[in-house]
TORTI-549777 format. One record per residue (C-alpha): x, z, y; residue in one letter. Coordinates in nm, 3 decimals, always signed. Each point is the difference from the previous one (the first is absolute). Example, Ala and Ser with C-alpha at 12.3 -4.5 7.8 and 13.67 -1.06 7.14 Angstrom:
# residues 2
[[+1.230; +0.780; -0.450]; "A"];
[[+0.137; -0.066; +0.344]; "S"];
# end
This chain:
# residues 364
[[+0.584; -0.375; -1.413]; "X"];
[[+0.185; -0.282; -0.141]; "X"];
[[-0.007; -0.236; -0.265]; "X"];
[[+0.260; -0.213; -0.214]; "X"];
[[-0.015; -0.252; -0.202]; "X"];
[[+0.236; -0.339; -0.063]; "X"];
[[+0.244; +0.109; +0.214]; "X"];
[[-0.270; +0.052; +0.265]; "X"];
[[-0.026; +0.321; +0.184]; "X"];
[[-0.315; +0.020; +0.175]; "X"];
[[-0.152; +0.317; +0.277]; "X"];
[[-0.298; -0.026; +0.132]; "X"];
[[+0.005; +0.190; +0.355]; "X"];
[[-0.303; +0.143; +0.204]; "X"];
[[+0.004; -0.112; +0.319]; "X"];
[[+0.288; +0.032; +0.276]; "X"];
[[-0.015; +0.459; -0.151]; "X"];
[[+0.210; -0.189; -0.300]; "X"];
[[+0.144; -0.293; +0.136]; "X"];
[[+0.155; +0.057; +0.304]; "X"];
[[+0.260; +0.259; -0.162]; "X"];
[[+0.085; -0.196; -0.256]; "X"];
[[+0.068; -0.353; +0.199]; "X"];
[[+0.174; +0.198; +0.285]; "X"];
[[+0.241; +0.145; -0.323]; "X"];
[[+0.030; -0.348; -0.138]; "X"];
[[+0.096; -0.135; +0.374]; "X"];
[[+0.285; +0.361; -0.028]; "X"];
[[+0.132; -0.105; -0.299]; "X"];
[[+0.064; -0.403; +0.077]; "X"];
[[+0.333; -0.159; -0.053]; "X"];
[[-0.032; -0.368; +0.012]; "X"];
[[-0.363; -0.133; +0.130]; "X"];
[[-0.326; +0.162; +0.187]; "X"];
[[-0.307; -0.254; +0.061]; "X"];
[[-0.289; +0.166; +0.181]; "X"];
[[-0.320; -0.207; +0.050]; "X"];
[[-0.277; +0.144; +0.092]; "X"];
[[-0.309; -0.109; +0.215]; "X"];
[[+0.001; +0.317; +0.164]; "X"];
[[+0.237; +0.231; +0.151]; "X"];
[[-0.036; +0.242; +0.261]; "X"];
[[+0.363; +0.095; +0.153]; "X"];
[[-0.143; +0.349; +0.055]; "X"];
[[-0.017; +0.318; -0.256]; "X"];
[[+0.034; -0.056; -0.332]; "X"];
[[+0.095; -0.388; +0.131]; "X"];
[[+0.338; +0.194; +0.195]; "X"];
[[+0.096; +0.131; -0.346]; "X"];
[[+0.030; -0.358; -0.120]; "X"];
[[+0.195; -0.129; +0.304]; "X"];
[[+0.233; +0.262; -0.023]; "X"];
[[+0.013; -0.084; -0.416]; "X"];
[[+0.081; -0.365; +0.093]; "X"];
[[+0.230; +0.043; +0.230]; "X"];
[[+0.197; +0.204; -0.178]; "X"];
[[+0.019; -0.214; -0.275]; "X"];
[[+0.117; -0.276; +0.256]; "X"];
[[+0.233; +0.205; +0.082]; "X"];
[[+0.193; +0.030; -0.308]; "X"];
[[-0.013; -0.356; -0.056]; "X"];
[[-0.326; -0.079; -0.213]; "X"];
[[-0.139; -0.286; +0.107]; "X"];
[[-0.348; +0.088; +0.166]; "X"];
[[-0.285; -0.234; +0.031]; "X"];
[[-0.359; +0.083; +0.153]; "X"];
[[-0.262; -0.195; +0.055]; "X"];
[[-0.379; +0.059; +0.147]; "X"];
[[-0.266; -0.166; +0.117]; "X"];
[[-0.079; -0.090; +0.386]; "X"];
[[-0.365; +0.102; +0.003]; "X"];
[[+0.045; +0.307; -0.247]; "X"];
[[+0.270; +0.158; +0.172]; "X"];
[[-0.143; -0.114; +0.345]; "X"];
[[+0.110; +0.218; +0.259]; "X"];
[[+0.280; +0.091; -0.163]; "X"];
[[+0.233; -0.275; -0.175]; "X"];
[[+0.205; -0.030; +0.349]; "X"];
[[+0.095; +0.356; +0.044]; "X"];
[[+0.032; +0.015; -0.395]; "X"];
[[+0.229; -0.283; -0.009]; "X"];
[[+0.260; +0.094; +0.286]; "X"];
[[+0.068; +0.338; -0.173]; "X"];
[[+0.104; -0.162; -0.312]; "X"];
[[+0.142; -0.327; +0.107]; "X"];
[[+0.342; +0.196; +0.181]; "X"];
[[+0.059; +0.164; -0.314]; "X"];
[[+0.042; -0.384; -0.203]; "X"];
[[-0.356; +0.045; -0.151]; "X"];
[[-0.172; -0.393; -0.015]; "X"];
[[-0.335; +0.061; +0.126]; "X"];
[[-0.243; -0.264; -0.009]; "X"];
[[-0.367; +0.043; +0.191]; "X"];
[[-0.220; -0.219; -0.238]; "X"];
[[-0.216; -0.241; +0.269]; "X"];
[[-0.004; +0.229; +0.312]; "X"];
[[-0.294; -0.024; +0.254]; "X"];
[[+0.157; -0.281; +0.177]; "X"];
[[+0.009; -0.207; -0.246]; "X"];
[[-0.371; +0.108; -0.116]; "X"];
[[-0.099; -0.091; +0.362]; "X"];
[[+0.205; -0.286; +0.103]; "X"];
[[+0.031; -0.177; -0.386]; "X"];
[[-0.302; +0.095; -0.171]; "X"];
[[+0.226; +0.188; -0.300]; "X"];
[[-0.282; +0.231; -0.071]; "X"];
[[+0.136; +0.011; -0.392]; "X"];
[[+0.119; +0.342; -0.079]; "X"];
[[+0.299; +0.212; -0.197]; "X"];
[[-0.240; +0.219; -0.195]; "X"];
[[+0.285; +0.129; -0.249]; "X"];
[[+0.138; +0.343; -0.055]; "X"];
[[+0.317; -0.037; -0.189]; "X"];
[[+0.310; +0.213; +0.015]; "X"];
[[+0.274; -0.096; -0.219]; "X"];
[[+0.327; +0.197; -0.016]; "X"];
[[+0.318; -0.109; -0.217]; "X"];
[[-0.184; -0.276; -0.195]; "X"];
[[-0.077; +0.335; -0.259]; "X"];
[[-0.341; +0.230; +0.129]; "X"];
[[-0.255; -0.181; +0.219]; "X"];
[[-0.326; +0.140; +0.166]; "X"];
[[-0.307; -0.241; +0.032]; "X"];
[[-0.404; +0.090; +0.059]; "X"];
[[-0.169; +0.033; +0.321]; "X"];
[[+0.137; +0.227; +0.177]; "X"];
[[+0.180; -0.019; +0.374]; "X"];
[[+0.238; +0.198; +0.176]; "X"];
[[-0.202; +0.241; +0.184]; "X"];
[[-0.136; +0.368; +0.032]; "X"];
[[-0.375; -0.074; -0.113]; "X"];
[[+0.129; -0.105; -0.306]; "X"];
[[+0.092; +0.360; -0.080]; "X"];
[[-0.232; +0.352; +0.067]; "X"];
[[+0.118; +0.210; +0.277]; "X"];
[[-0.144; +0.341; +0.143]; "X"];
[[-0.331; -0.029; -0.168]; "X"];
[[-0.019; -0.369; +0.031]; "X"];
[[-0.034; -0.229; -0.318]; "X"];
[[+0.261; -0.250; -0.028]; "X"];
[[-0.157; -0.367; -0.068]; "X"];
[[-0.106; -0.026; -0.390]; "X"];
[[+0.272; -0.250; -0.121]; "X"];
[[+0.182; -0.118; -0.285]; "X"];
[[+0.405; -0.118; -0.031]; "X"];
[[+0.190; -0.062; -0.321]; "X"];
[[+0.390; +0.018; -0.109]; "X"];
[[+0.106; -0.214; -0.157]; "X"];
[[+0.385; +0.029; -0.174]; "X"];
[[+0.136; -0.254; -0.176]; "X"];
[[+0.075; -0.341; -0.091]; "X"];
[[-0.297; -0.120; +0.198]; "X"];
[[+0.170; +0.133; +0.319]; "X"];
[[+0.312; -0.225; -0.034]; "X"];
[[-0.280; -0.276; -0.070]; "X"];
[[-0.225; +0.099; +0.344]; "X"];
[[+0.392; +0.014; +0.213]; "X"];
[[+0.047; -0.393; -0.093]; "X"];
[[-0.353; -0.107; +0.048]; "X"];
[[-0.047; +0.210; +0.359]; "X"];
[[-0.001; -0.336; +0.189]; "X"];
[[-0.040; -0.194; -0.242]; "X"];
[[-0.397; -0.057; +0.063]; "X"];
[[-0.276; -0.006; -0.249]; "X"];
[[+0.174; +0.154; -0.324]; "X"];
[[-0.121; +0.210; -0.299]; "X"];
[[+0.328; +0.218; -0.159]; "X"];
[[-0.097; +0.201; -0.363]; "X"];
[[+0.188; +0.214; -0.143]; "X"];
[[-0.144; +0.197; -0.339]; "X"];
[[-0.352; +0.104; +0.127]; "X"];
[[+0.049; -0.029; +0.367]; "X"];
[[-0.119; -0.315; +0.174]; "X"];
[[+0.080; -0.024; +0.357]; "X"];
[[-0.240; -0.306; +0.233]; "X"];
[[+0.156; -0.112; +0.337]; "X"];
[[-0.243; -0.206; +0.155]; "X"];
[[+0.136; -0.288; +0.259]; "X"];
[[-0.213; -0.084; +0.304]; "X"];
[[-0.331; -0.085; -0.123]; "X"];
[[+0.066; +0.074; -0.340]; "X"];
[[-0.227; +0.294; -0.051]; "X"];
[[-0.201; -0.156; -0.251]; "X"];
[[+0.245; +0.016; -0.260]; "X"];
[[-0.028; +0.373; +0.043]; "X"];
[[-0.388; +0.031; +0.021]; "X"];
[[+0.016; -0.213; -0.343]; "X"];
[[+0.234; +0.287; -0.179]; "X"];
[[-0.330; +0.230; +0.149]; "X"];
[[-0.246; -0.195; -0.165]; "X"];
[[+0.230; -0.033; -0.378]; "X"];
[[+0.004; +0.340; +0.018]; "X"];
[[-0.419; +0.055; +0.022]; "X"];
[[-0.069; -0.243; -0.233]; "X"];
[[+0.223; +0.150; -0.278]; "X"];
[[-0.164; +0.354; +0.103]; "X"];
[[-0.200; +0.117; -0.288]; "X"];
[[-0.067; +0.370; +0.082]; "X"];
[[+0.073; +0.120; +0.353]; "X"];
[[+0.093; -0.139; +0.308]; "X"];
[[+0.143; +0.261; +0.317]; "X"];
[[+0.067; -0.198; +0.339]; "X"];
[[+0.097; +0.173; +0.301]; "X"];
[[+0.006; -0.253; +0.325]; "X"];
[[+0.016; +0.057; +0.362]; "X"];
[[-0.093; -0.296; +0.121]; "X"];
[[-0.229; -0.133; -0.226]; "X"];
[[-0.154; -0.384; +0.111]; "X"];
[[-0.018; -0.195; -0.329]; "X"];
[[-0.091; -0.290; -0.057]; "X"];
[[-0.314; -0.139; -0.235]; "X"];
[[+0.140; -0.057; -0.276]; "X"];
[[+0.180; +0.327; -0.015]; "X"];
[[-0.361; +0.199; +0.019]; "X"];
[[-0.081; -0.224; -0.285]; "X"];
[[+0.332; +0.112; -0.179]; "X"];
[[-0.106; +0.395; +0.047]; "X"];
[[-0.353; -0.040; -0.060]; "X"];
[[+0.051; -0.212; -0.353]; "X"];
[[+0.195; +0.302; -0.120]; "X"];
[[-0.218; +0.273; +0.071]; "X"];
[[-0.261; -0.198; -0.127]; "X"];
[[+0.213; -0.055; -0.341]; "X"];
[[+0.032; +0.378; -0.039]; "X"];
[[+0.280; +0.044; +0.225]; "X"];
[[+0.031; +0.351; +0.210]; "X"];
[[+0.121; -0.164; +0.337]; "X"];
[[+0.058; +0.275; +0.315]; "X"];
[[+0.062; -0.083; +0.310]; "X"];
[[+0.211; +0.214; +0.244]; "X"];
[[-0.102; -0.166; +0.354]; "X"];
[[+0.067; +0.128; +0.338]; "X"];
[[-0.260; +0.239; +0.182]; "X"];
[[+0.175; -0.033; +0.273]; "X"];
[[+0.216; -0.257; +0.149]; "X"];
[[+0.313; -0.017; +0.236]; "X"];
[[-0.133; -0.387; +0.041]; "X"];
[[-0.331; -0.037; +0.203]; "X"];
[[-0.304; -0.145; -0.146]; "X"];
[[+0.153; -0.021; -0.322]; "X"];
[[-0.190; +0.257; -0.172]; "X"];
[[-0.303; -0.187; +0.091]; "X"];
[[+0.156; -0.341; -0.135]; "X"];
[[+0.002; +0.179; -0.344]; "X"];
[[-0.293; +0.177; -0.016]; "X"];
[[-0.186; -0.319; +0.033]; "X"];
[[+0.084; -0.034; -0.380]; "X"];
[[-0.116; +0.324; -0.135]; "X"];
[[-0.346; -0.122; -0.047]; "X"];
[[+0.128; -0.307; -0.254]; "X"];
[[+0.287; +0.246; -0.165]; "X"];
[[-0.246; +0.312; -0.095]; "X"];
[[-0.262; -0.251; -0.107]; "X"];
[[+0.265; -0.135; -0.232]; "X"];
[[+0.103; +0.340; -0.138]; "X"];
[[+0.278; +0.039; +0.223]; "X"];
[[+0.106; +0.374; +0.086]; "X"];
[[+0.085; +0.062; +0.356]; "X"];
[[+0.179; +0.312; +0.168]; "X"];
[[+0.091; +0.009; +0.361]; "X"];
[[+0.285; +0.203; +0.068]; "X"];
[[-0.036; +0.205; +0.324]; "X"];
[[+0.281; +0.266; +0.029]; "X"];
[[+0.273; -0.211; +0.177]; "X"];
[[+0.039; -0.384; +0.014]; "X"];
[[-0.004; -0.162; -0.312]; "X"];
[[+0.322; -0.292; -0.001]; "X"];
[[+0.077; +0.004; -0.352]; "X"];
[[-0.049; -0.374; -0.231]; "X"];
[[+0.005; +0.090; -0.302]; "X"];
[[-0.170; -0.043; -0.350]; "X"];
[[+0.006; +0.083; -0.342]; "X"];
[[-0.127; -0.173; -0.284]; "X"];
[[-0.110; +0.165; -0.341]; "X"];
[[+0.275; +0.320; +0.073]; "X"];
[[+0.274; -0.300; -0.079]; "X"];
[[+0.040; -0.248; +0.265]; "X"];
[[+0.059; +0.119; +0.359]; "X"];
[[+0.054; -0.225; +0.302]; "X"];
[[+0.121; +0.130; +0.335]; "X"];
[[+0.128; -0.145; +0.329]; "X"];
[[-0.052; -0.108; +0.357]; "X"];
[[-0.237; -0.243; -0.145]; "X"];
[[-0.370; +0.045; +0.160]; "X"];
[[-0.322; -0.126; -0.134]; "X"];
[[-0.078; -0.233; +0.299]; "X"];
[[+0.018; -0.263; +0.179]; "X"];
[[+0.309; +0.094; +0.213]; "X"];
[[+0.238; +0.042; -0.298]; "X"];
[[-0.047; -0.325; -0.172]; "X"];
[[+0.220; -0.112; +0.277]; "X"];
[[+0.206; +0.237; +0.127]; "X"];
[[+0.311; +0.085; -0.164]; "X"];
[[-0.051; +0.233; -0.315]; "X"];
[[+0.130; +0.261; -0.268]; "X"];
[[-0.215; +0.053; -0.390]; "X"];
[[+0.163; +0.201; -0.230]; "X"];
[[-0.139; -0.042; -0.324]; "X"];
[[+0.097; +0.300; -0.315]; "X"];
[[-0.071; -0.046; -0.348]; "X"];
[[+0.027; +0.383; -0.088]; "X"];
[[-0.261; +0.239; -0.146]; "X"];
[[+0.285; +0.272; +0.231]; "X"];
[[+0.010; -0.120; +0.330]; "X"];
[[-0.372; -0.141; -0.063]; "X"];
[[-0.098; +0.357; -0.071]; "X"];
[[+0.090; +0.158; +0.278]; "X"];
[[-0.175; -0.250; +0.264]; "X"];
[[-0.281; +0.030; -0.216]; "X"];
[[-0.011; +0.412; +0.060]; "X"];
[[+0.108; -0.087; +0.388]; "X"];
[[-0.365; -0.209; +0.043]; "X"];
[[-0.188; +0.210; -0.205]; "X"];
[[+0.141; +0.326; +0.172]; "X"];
[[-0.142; -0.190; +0.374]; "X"];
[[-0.307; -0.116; -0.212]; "X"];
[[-0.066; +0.370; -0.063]; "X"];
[[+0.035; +0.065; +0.371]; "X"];
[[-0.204; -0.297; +0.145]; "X"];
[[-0.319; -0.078; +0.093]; "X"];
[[-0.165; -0.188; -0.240]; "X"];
[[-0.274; -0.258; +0.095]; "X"];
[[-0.321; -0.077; -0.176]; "X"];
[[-0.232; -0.311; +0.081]; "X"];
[[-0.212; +0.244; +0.167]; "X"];
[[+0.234; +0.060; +0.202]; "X"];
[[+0.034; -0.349; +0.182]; "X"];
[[-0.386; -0.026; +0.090]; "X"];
[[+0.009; -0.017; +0.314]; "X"];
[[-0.319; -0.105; +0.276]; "X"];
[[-0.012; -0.377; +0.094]; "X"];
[[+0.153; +0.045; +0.318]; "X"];
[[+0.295; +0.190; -0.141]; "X"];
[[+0.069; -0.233; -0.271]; "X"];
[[-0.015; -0.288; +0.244]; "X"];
[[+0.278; +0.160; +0.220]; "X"];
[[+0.216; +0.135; -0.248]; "X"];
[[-0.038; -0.302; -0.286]; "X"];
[[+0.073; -0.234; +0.313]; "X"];
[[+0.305; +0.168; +0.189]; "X"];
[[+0.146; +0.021; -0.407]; "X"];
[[-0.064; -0.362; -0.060]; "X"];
[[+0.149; -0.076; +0.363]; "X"];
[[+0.303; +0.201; -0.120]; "X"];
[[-0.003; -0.207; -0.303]; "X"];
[[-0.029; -0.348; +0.097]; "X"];
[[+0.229; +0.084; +0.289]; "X"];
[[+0.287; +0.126; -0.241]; "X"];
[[-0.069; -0.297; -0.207]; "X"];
[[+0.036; -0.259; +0.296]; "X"];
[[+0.280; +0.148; +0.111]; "X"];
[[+0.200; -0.011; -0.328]; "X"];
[[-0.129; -0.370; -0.076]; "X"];
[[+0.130; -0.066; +0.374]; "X"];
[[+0.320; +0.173; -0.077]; "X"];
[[+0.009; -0.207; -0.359]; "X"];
[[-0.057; -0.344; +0.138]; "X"];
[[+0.273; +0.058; +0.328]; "X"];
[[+0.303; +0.110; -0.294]; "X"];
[[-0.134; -0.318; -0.250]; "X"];
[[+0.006; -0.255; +0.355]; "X"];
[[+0.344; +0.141; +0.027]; "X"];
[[+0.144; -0.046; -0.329]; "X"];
[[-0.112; -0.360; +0.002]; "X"];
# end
């Protein structure tokens, strides 16, 4: 479904099912400009069909540009590379392995942008790859995209390397964080809670947050607010489930609601405030993303708003929910669990003030 408003045209898109065909038609129908940046992307399956897509497009003389990241695309990025490169397609591999291992460039391209024509754009969190959509009785990965048509496309196409920018056009607000910039889009996060006065709906994979966002979700339950959270009951990321369960305890006690979703991986980051406000991107809710490069999407429409609100509460219905009964657990399992999740958690946090401090030594 879409919405439109100010110009705006906005579609909210489940997961690579209702993505892919519509990017892979967008990349068909280009004339002048394709940019593809993704932190992500298999070459194989559905990842062919977008090869093929580019290529043709380079073909007939539209300028093709992709871009993904050296540790996301691991594996892959060379072989991915010199199949588009002969065809004129500019492919940069964001801070490969080597220069992980021999530079210490552990900072990361966490964006998934696709921008055709300067006119539609796709942004959210999804990759190029078959998980992201179901197949023979397999669930695809439970994620979110948007969009977006426009003046705020023609906005995003001059800003692309521009660094840290924020483009608006009518309702739709569009955060590109620099490196180590991520606070700027935790902040629009936090706005968004504390204006919440009757429900909030969250849906993060990779949820590590910090104090003072606990104290941000726990202030508006406790002022009435209906806040659900859609977390991940299981995880494509090791340990990382136990990370976040170490925080149940303090978000049930503080009226939280929490519902692990087990039918596939949950990679959506997503939330909706008061059926009004939605924000969607790359962005995660940890550590990590604070410094890596990211996407937000923020919409100011009771539409599109709408119908990520029935996309959480649809998973909501499906998921497990957890009670504080639930996380009693015997001394012995509390200790091993509560301590590999706060490992996980002070070592994501190191990491990214490691990765914070090497890009602020550089700039000076």
């Amino acid at each position: 479904m879409s919405a439109e408003t100010h110009g705006q045209r906005i579609t909210l898109l489940d997961g690579g099912a209702e993505a892919y065909p519509r990017m892979l038609a967008a990349i068909d129908s280009a004339t002048r400009r394709v940019h593809l940046e993704v932190y992500a992307f298999e070459h194989e399956g559905v990842g062919a069909r977008f090869v093929e897509a580019l290529i043709a497009a380079a073909r007939r003389g539209v300028e093709v540009k992709v871009i993904v990241d050296g540790w996301g695309s691991i594996g892959g990025s060379r072989e991915l590379a010199d199949g588009l490169r002969p065809a004129g397609i500019k492919v940069r591999v964001h801070n490969p392995l080597t220069s992980v291992l021999l530079m210490g460039r552990l900072w990361r391209n966490h964006r998934k942008i696709l921008l055709v024509d300067d006119t539609v754009a796709f942004l959210g969190g999804i990759n190029i790859g078959d998980h992201y959509a179901a197949a023979e009785g397999r669930p695809g990965w439970a994620d979110l995209a948007l969009e977006l048509r426009g003046s705020i496309c023609a906005q995003l196409g001059a800003r692309l390397t521009a660094g840290a920018s924020a483009l608006e056009a009518g309702p739709v607000r569009i955060l590109l964080s620099g490196f180590g910039g991520g606070g700027r889009l935790r902040a629009r996060y936090l706005e968004a809670l504390k204006q919440a006065r009757r429900e909030v709906v969250l849906a993060h994979a990779y949820f590590l947050p910090d104090r003072g966002f606990v104290r941000a979700l726990t202030r508006a339950a406790k002022r009435g607010v209906a806040v659900h959270l859609l977390l991940a009951g299981r995880s494509d990321v090791p340990f990382a489930r136990a990370a976040t369960m170490r925080l149940y305890r303090t978000l049930l006690r503080g009226g939280v609601h929490i519902h692990e979703w087990t039918e596939s991986t949950l990679h959506a980051k997503a939330a909706v405030v008061d059926g009004r406000h939605l924000l969607v991107g790359s962005f995660n809710l940890d550590p990590l993303s604070l410094v890596n490069l990211e996407t937000l999407v923020e919409v100011a429409d009771a539409g599109a708003a709408g119908q990520a609100t029935h996309w959480v509460r649809q998973h909501v219905g499906r998921a497990k929910p957890v009670a504080l009964e639930d996380c009693a657990r015997s001394g012995l399992q509390r200790w091993l669990l509560d301590g590999v999740g706060l490992a996980v958690a002070r070592f994501a946090e190191r990491v990214a003030s490691f990765i914070g401090s090497r890009r602020m030594r550089r700039r000076g």
